[in-house]
N, C-alpha and C positions, 0 to 999 in steps of 0.2 A: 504494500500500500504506500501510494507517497502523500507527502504533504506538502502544504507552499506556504509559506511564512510571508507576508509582507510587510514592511517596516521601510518607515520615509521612502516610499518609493521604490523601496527593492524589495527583490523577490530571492529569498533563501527558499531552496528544495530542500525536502530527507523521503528516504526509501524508510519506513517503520518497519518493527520486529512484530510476528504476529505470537503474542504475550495477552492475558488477560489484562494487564494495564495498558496495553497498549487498545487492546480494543475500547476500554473503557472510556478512552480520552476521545478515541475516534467517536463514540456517541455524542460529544459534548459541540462537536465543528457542526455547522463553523463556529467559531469563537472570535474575541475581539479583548486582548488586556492590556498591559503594560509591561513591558521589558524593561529592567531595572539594573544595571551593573551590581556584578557580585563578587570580591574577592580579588578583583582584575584576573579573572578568569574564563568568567561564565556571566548570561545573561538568565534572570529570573522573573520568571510572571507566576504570580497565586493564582489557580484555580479558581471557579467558581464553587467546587466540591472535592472533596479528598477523591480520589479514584483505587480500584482495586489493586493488589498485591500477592492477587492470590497467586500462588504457588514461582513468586519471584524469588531471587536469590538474595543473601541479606544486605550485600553491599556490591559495588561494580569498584572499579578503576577506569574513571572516566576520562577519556582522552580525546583532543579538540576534533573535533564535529558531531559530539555525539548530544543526541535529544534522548533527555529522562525525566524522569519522577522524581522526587524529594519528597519519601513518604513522610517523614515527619514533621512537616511543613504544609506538605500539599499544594506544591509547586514545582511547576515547571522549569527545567533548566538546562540551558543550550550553552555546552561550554565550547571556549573557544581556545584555549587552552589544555594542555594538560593537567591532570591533577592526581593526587594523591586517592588511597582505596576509600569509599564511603560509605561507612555503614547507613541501609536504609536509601541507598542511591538506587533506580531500577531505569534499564536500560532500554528507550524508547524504540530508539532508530538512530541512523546516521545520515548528517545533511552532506547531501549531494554537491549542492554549488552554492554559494553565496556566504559562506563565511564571514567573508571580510566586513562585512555588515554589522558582524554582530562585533565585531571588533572596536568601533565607533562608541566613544565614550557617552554618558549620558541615560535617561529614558525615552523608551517610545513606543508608543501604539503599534500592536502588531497585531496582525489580523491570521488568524489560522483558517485554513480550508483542505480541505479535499484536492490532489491535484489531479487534472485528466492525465490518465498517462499518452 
């Protein structure tokens, strides 16, 4: 399944994991929140609702382009970076193109959809 992220204008792609959090989120698009810098790593939007976990692994090593979960938060989080192992991290998908986007210091509206493939 992919996705399209859009933020000021640009378009980040990710090809998703098919996981029950993953599908969970997919119920939720389209969606529309705020990207928030986090850690100079990762970019992070809250949810509207915690999403599932079931039968995910307890923590990932997440490294730059990967789309996850932040179950104890309940937020979403697109690193652009590498990072160290996190417990409670779950492994969304990996963006395809546009990185560099999320690179860009600051917040912004970004818009989640469904992409056609």
């Amino acid at each position: 399944m992919k996705v399209r992220f859009t933020l000021n204008g640009t378009v980040v792609t990710a090809t998703l994991e098919d996981n029950a959090t993953t599908r969970d989120f997919i119920a939720m698009l389209p969606l529309t929140v705020t990207l928030e810098d986090f850690a100079a790593t990762e970019k992070i939007a809250y949810l509207p609702r915690k999403l599932s976990t079931q039968g995910a692994p307890s923590g990932i090593d997440p490294k730059a382009g990967d789309v996850t979960y932040y179950a104890p938060w309940g937020n979403l989080a697109l690193f652009h970076k590498d990072f160290r192992h996190s417990p409670g991290l779950v492994k969304l998908g990996h963006i395809d193109q546009g990185i560099e986007a999320l690179r860009i210091t600051g917040s912004a509206a970004v818009t989640v959809e469904q992409a056609k493939d």
